[in-house]
N, C-alpha and C positions, 0 to 999 in steps of 0.2 A: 397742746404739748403733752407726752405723754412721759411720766417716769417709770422708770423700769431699777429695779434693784441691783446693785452689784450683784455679779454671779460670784461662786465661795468654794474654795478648792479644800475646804475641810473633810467634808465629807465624797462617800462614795457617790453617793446622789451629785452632790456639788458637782466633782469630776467629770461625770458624765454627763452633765447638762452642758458645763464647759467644752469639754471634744465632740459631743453634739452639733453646740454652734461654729464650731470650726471649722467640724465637718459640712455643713451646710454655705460656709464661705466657702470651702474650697471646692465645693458641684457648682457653685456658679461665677467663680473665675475663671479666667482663660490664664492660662500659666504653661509657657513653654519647659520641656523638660520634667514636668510635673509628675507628681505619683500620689497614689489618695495615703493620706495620713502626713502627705508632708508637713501642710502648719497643724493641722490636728496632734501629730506624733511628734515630729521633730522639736516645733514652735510653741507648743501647749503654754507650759510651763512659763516660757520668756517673755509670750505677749500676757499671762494673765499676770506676770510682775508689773510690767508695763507700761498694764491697762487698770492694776487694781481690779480686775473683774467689771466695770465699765465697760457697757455697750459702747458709749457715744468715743470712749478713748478709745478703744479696742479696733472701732471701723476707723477712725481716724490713723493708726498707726497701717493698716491695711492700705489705705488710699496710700499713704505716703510713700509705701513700700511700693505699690502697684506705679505710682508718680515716677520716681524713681529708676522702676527697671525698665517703664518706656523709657 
C-alpha cells in the first residue's frame, strides 16, 4: 500500500499540481460533449472541497460521477 499526501490549494505550486492531476484525468476519460479544462477549470475547486485533496476520495467521487452518467 502506498500513501500519498493530501494535495494543498495554498500555494501556487499546490494549484498547479492540483489542475495538473485533473488535467491528466480528463486525457484519459471518455466524456461525451467534453472540453479540456472542463473538471480541470470548471470542477477544480468543488472536487478539491470534496476530496480534501485526497487521492483515494478524489478518484472515488470520479468513479461515481462517471457511474452515474452511464
Amino acid at each position: 500500500m502506498l500513501t500519498i499526501s493530501p494535495f494543498e490549494m495554498r500555494t501556487q505550486e499546490g494549484r498547479r499540481s492540483w489542475r495538473q492531476l485533473l488535467l491528466g484525468i480528463e486525457r484519459e476519460l471518455v466524456l461525451a460533449g467534453s472540453w479540456r479544462g472542463m473538471i480541470a477549470g470548471d470542477l477544480a475547486e468543488y472536487l478539491f472541497a470534496r476530496s480534501t485533496g485526497h487521492f483515494a476520495s478524489l478518484m472515488s467521487l470520479i468513479s461515481r460521477g462517471c457511474y452515474r452518467a452511464a
